[in-house]
C-alpha positions as CSV (number, residue, x, y, z in Angstrom):
1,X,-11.4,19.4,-18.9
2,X,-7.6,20.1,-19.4
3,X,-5.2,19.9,-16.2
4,X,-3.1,22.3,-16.0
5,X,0.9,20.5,-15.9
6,X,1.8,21.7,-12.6
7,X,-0.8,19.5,-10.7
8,X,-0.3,16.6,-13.0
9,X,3.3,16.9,-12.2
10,X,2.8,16.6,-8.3
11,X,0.0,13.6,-8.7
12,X,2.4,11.9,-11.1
13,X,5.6,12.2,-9.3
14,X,4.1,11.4,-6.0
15,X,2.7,8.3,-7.7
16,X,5.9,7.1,-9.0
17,X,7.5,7.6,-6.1
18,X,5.3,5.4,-4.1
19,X,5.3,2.3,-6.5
20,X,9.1,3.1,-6.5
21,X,10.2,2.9,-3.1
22,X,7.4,0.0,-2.4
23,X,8.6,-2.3,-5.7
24,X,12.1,-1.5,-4.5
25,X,11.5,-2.6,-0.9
26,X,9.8,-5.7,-1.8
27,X,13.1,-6.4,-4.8
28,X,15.2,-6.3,-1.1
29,X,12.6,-8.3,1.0
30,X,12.7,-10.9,-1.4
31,X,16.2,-12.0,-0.2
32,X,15.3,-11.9,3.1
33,X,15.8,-15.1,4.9
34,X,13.2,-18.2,5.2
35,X,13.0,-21.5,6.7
36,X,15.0,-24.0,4.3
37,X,13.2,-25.5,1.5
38,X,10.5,-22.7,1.9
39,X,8.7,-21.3,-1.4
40,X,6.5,-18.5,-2.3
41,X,4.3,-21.0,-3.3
42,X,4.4,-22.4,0.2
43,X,4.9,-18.4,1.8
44,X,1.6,-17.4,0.1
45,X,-0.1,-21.0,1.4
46,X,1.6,-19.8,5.3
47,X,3.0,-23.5,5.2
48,X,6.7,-22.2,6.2
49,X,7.7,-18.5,6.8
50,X,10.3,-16.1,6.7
51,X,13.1,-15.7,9.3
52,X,13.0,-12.8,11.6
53,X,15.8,-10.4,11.3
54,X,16.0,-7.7,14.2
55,X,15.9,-4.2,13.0
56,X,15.2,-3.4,17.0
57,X,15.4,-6.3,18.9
58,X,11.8,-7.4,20.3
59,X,9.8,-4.8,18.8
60,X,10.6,-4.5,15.0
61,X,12.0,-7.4,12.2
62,X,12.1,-7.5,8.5
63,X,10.1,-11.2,8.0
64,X,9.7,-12.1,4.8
65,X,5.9,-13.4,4.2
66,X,3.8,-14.0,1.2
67,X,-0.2,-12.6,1.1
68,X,-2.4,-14.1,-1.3
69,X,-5.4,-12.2,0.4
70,X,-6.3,-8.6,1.0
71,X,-5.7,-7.0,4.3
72,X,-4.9,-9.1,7.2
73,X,-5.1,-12.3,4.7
74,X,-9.0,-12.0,4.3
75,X,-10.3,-13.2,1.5
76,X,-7.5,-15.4,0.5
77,X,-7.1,-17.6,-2.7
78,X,-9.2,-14.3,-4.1
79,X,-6.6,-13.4,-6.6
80,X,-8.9,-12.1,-9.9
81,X,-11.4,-10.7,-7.6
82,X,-9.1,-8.7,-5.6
83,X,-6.2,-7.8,-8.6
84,X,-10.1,-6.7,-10.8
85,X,-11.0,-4.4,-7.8
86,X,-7.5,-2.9,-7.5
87,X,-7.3,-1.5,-11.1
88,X,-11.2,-0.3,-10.6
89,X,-9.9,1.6,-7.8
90,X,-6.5,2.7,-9.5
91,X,-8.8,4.3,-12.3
92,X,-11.2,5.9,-10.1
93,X,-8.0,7.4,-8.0
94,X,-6.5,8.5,-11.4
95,X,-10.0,9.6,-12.3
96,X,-10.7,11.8,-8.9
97,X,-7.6,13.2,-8.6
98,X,-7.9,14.6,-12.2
99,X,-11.2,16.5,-11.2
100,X,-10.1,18.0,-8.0
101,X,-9.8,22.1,-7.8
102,X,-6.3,23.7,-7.8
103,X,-6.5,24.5,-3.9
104,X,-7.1,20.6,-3.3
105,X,-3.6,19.7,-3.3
106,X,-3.5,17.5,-0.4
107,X,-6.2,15.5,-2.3
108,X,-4.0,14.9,-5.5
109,X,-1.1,13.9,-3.2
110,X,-3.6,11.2,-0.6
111,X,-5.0,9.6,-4.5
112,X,-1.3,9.4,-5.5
113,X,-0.2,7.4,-2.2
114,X,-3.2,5.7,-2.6
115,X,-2.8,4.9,-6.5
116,X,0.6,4.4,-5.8
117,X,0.5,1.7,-3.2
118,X,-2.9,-0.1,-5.0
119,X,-0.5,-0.8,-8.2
120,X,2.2,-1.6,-6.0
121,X,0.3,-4.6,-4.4
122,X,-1.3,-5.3,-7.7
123,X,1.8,-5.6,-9.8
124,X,3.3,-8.7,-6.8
125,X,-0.3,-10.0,-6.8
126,X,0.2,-10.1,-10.6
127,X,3.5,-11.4,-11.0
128,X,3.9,-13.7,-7.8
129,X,0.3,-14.7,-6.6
130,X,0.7,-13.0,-3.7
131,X,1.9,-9.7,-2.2
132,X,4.9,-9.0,-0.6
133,X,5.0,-8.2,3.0
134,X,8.1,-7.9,5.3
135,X,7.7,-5.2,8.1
136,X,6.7,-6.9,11.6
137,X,6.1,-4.8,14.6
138,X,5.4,-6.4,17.9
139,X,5.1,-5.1,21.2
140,X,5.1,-7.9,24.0
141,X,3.6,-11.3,23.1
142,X,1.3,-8.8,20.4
143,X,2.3,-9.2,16.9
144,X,0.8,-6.9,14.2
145,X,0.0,-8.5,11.0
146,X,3.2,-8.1,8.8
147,X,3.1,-5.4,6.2
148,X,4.8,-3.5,3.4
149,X,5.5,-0.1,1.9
150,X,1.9,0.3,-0.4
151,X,0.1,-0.4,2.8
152,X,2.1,2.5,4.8
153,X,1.2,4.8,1.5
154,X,-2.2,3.0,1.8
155,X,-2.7,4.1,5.4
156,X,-1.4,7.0,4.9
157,X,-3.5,8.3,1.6
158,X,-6.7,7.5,3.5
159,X,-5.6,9.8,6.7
160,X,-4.7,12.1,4.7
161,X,-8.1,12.0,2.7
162,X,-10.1,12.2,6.4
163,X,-7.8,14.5,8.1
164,X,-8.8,17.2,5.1
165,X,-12.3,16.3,5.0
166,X,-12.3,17.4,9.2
167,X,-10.4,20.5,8.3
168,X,-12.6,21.4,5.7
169,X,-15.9,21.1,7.7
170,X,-14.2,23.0,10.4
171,X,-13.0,25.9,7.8
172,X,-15.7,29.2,7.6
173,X,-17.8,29.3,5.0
174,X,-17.5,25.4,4.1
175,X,-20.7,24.0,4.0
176,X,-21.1,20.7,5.9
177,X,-21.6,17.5,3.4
């Protein structure tokens, strides 16, 4: 089955783009500030942290932190297990977006965000041990777990991905799977 180069194009570019603006991110974060004689050994192990730096004062920092698990730190220490499912899931992306139909454009571009952000987690997983994360958000005395760019595209490529699938059972003549 050949793809025609237009919709390669988009899912490529979009892609790029992602692992781009979330490797370059993380490059910055690195610098960020942490408590002195802290490591990314000791990040990753959550046995010192990063320094919070305002962006808007009580409500959003840059924090450097280091996460050697998957979402929320579960499964931590699961470094092979996790980086083995994220190229599974990085060829099955690749794999789905290559088969969809010339109308299913905001499919190609949810599998981009989504490949996009799985490599760029995998690559710091890979080379550090851990993945990067560095956006906090808090609101009050609740902090949400700190987080990065490939978990925004993340997050984003699965809305995407359910937002079409309620539009598309809500289109006439769509059948209802």
């Amino acid at each position: 089955m050949r793809v025609p180069a237009n919709r390669l194009v988009i899912f490529v570019a979009i892609f790029v783009a992602t692992l781009a603006f979330d490797q370059g991110s993380k490059a910055w974060a690195r610098d960020l500030p942490v408590e002195p004689g802290c490591t990314t050994t000791a990040l990753a192990a959550h046995r010192c942290r990063g320094l919070p730096q305002a962006v808007i004062s009580g409500v959003w920092d840059w924090e450097l932190a280091m996460n050697d698990g998957a979402a929320f730190s579960n499964l931590r220490g699961s470094r092979i297990i996790l980086s083995l499912i994220a190229c599974a899931a990085i060829i099955l992306l690749c794999v789905m977006a290559r088969r969809t139909k010339p109308e299913q454009r905001v499919q190609r571009i949810a599998y981009a965000m989504l490949a996009g952000g799985a490599l760029g987690n995998l690559l710091d997983r890979v080379r550090d041990g851990a993945v990067v994360d560095f956006v906090s958000w808090k609101v009050g005395e609740y902090r949400w777990p700190i987080f990065n760019l490939a978990d925004v595209a993340l997050v984003i490529g699965v809305s995407l991905l359910l937002l079409e699938s309620i539009a598309a059972r809500r289109r006439p003549g769509t059948l209802a799977t």
